[in-house]
Structures are given as structure tokens and as C-alpha cells.
N, C-alpha and C positions, 0 to 999 in steps of 0.2 A: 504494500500500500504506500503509494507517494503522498510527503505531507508537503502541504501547499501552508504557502504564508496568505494569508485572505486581507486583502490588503486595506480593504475599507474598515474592517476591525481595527488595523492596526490604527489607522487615519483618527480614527474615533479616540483611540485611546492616546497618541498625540496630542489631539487638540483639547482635550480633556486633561492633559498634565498641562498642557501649555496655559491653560484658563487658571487652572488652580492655581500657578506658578505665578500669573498675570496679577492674579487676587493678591498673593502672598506678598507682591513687590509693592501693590498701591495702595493697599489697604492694612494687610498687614498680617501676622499668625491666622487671626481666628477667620479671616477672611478666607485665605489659604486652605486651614484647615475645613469650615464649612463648603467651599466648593470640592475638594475632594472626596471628604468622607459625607458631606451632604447629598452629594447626586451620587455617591455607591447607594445610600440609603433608599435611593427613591426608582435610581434606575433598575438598578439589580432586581429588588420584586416586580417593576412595572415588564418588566421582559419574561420572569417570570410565570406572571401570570395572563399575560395574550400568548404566550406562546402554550401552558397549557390548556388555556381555553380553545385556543384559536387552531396554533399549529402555524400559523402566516408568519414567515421568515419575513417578511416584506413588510409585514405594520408593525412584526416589532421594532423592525430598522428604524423604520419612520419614528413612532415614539420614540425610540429611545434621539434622536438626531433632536428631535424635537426639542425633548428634555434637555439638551444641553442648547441649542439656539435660547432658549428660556432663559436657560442659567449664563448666557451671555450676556444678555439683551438687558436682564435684571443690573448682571454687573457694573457694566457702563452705564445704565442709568442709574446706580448708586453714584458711581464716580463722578456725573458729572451734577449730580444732588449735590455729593462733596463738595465740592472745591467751593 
């Protein structure tokens, strides 16, 4: 069995350090720390539970893309609440 690197996961998990990292630089620790272990909290069951409801590979993706556009979107407009 050949194992594939599946590169959209990977892409997710990227931008998902990169955001937390973003948080941890502007805002600061708990910033940092609630976008990482914040959206494991929320993504991880929300995939879990369309995929065993569902089985659709495809609206978990969604959701979960979803949930982190969200968790962008929130953060810059904390940031620029901020300043």
C-alpha cells in the first residue's frame, strides 16, 4: 500500500499553526493558546460528528475550512477592535 501525503490536510494544518502563531505574536499567550487548542476543541468533534452522521468527506472539509475562515475573520477583527 502506497502512503500519499494528502496535501490539503496538510495546507489546513499550516494555516492553522500559522493563525495561532499570528494570534500569539499580536495579541499574545492566551491569544495563541485559544486559537490552537480553541478550534482542536471545536473542530475535532465538528468532523467528528458529520462524518459519522453523514459519511461526506466533502462537508466535513467544508466545515471544518469554514471553522477556521471564522476563526480568522474573528481575529483580525479583534485586532483591529485593538489598536
Amino acid at each position: 500500500m502506497k502512503k500519499r501525503l494528502h496535501l490539503e490536510a496538510l495546507a489546513y494544518c499550516i494555516l492553522w499553526t500559522a493563525l495561532a502563531l499570528y494570534g500569539l505574536d499580536r495579541l499574545g499567550w492566551k491569544a495563541g493558546l485559544a486559537l490552537s487548542v480553541g478550534l482542536f476543541l471545536v473542530v475535532m468533534p465538528a468532523s467528528a460528528l458529520i462524518l459519522s452522521r453523514t459519511g461526506n468527506f466533502s462537508l466535513e472539509r467544508a466545515v471544518r475550512w469554514g471553522i477556521l475562515a471564522a476563526a480568522a475573520i474573528a481575529l483580525f477583527s479583534f485586532l483591529d477592535v485593538a489598536r
